[in-house]
Backbone atoms as SQL, in Angstrom:
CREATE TABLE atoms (id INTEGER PRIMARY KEY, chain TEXT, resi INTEGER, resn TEXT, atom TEXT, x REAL, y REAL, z REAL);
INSERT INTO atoms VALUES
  (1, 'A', 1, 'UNK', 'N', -16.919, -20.247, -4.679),
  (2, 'A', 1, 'UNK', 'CA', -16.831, -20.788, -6.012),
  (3, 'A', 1, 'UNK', 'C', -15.681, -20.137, -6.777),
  (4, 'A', 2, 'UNK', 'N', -15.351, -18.970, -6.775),
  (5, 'A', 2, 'UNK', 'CA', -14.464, -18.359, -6.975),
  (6, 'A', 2, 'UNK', 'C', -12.885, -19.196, -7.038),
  (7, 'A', 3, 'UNK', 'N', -12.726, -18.763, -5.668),
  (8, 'A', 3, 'UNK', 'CA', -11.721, -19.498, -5.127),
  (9, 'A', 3, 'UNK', 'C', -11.349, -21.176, -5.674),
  (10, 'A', 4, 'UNK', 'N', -12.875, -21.702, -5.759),
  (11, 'A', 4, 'UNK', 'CA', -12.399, -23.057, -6.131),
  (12, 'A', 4, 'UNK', 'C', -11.799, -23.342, -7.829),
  (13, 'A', 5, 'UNK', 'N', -12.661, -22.260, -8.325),
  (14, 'A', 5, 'UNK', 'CA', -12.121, -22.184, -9.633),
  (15, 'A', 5, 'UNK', 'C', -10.327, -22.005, -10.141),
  (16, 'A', 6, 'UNK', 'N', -10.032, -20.343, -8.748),
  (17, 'A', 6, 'UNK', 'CA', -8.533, -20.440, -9.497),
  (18, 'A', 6, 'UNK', 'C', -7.929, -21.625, -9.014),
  (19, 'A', 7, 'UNK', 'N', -8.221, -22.217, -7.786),
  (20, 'A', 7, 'UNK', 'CA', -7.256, -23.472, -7.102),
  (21, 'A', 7, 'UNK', 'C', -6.983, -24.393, -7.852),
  (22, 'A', 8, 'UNK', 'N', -8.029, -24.914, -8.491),
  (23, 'A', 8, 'UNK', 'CA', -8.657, -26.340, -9.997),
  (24, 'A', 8, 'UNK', 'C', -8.004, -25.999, -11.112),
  (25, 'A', 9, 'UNK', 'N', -8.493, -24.629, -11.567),
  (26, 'A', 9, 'UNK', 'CA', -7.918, -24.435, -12.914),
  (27, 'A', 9, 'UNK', 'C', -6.635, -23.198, -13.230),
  (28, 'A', 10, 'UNK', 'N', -6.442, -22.377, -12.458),
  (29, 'A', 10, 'UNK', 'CA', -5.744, -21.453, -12.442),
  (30, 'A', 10, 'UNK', 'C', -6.054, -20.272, -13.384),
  (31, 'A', 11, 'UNK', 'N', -7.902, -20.332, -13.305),
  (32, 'A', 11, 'UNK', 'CA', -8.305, -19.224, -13.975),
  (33, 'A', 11, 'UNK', 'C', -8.566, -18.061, -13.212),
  (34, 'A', 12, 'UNK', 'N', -7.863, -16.810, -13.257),
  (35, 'A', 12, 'UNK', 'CA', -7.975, -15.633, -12.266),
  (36, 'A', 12, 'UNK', 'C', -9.215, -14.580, -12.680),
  (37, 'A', 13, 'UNK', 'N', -10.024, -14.193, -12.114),
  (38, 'A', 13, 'UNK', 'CA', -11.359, -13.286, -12.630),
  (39, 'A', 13, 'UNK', 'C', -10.129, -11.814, -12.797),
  (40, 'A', 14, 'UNK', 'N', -10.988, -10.841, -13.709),
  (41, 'A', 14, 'UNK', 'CA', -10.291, -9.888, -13.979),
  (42, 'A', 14, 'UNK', 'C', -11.599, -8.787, -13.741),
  (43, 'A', 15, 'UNK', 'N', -12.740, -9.250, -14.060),
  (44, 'A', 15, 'UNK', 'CA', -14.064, -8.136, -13.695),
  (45, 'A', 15, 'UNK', 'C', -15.042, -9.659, -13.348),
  (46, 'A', 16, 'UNK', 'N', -16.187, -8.814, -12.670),
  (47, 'A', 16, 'UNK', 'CA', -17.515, -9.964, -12.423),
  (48, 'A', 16, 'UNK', 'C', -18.587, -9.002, -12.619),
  (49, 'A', 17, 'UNK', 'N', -19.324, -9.896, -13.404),
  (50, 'A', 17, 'UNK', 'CA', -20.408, -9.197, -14.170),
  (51, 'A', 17, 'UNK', 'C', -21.543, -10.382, -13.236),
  (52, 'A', 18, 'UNK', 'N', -22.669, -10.248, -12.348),
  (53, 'A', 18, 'UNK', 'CA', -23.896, -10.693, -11.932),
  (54, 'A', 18, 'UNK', 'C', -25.240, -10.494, -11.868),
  (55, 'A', 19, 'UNK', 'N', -26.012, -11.117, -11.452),
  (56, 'A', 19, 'UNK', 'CA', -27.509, -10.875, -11.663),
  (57, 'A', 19, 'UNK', 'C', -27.856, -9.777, -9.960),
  (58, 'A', 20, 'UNK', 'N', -28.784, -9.592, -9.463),
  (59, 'A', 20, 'UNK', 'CA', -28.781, -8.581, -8.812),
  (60, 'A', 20, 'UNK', 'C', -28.958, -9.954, -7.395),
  (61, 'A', 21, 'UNK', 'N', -28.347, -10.782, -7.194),
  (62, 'A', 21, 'UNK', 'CA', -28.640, -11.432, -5.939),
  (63, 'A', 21, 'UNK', 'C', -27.256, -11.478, -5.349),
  (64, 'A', 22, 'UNK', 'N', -26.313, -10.723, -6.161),
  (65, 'A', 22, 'UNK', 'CA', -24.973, -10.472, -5.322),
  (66, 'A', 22, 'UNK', 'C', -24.356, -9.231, -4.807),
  (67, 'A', 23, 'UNK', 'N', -25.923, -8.357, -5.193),
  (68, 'A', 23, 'UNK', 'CA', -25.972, -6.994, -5.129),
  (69, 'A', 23, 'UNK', 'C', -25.634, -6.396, -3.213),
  (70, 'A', 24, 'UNK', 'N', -25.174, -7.679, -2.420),
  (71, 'A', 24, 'UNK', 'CA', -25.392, -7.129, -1.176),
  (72, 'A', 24, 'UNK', 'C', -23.795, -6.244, -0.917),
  (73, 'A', 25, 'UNK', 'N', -24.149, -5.312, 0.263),
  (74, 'A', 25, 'UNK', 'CA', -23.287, -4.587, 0.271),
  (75, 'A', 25, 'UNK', 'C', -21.582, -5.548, 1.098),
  (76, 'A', 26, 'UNK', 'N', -21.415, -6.589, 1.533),
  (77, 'A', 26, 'UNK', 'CA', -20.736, -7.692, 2.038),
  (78, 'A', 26, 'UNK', 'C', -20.299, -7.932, 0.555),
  (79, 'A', 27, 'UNK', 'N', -21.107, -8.962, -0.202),
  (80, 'A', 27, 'UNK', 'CA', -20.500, -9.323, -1.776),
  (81, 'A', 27, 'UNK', 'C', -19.668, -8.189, -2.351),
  (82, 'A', 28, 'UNK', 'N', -20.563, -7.114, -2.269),
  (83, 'A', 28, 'UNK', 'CA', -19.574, -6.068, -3.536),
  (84, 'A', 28, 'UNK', 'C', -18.346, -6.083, -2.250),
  (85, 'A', 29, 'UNK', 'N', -18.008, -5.630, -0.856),
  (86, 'A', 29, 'UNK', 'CA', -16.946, -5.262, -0.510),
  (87, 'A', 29, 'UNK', 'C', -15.823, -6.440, -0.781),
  (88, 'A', 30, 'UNK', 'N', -16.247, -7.679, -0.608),
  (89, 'A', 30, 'UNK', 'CA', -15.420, -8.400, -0.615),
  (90, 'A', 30, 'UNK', 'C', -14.887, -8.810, -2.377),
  (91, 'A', 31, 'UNK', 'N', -15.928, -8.845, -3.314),
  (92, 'A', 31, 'UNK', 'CA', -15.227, -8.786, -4.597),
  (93, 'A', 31, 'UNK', 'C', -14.356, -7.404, -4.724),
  (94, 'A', 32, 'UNK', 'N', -14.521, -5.916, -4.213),
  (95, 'A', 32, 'UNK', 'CA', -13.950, -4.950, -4.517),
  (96, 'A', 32, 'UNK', 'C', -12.563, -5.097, -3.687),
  (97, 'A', 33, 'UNK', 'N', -12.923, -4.895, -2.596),
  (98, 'A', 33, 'UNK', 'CA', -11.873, -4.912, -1.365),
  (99, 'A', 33, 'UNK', 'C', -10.648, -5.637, -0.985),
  (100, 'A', 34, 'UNK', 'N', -11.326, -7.194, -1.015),
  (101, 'A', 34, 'UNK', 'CA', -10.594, -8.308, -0.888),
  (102, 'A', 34, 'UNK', 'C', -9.793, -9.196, -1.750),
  (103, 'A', 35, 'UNK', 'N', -10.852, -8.892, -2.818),
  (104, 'A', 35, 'UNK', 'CA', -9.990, -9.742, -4.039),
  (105, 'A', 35, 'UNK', 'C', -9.797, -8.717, -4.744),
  (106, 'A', 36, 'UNK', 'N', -10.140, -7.919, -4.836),
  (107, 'A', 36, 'UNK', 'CA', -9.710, -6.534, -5.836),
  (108, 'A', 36, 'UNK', 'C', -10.249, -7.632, -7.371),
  (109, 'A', 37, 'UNK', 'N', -11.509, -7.083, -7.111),
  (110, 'A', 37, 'UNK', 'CA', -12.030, -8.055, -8.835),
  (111, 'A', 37, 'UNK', 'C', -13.397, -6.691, -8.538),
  (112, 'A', 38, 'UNK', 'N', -13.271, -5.709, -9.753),
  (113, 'A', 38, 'UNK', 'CA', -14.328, -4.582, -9.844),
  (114, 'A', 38, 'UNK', 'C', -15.516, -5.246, -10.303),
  (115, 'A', 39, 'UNK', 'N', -16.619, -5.090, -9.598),
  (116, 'A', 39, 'UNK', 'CA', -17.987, -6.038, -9.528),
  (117, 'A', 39, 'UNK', 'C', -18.847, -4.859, -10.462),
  (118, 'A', 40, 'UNK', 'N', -19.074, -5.847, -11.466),
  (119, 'A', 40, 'UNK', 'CA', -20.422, -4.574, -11.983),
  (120, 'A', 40, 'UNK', 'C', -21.545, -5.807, -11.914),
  (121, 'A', 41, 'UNK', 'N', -22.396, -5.230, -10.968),
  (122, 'A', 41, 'UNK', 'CA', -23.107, -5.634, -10.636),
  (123, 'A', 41, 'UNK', 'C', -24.677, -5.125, -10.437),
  (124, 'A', 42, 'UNK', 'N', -26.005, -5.182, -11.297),
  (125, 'A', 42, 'UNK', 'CA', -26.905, -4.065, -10.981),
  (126, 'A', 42, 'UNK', 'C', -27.205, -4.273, -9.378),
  (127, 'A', 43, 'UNK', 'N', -27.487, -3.015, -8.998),
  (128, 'A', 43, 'UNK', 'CA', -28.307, -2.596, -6.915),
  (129, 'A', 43, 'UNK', 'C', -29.224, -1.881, -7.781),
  (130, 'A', 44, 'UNK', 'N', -30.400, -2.571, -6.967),
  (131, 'A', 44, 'UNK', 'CA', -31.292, -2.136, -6.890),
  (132, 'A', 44, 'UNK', 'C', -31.711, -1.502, -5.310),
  (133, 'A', 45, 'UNK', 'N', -31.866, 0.115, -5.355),
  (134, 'A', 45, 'UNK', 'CA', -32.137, 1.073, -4.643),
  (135, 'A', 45, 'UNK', 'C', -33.661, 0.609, -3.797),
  (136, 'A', 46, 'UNK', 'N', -33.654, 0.905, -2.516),
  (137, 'A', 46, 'UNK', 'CA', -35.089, 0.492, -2.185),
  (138, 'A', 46, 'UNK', 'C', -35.491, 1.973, -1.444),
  (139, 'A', 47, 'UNK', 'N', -34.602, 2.725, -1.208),
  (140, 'A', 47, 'UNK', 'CA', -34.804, 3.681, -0.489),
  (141, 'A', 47, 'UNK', 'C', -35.967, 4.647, -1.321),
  (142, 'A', 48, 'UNK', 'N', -36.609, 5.702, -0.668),
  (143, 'A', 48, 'UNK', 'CA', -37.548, 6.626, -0.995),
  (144, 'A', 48, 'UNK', 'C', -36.629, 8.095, -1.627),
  (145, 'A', 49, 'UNK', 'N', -37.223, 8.170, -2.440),
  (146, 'A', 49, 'UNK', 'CA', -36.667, 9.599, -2.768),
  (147, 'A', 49, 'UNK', 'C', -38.002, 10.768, -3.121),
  (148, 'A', 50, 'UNK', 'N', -37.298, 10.970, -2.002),
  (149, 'A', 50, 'UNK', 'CA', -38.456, 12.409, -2.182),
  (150, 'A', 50, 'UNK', 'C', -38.418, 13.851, -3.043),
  (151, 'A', 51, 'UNK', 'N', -37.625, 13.731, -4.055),
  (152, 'A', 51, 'UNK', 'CA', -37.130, 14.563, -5.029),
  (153, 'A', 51, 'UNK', 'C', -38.328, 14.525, -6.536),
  (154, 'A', 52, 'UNK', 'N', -38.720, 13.221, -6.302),
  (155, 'A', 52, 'UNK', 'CA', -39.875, 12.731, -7.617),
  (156, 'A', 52, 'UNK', 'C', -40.674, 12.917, -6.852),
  (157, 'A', 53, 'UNK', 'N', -41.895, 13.390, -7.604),
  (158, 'A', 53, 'UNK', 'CA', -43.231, 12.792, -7.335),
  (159, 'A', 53, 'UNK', 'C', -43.916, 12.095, -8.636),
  (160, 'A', 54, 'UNK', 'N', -44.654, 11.224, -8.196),
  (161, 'A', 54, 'UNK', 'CA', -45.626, 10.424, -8.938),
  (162, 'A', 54, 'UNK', 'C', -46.588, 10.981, -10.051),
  (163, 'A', 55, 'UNK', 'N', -46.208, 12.408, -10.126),
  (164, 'A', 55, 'UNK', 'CA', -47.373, 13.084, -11.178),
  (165, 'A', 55, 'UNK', 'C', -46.771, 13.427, -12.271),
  (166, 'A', 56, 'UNK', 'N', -45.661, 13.350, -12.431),
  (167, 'A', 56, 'UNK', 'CA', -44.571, 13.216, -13.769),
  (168, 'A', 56, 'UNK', 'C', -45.139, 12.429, -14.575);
């Protein structure tokens, strides 16, 4: 979609701001990497951290 946008209109992204379903680690490389467009994007962490415990 991107792409089709600058081709159509010749509008270039400068940042991308998304909901967390583009949070995969593929999306961010290729908005960071490829197009060089800095993704702020929330990730949500699934991993365990064993630094907390639950009695806080």
């Amino acid at each position: 979609m991107i792409e089709r946008v600058e081709d159509r209109f010749g509008v270039y992204l400068e940042r991308l701001a998304s909901g967390t379903g583009y949070g995969l680690a593929e999306a961010l490389e290729w908005f960071a990497c490829e197009r060089n467009i800095p993704p702020h994007i929330t990730v949500f962490g699934k991993s365990v951290r064993y630094d907390v415990s639950d009695d806080n």
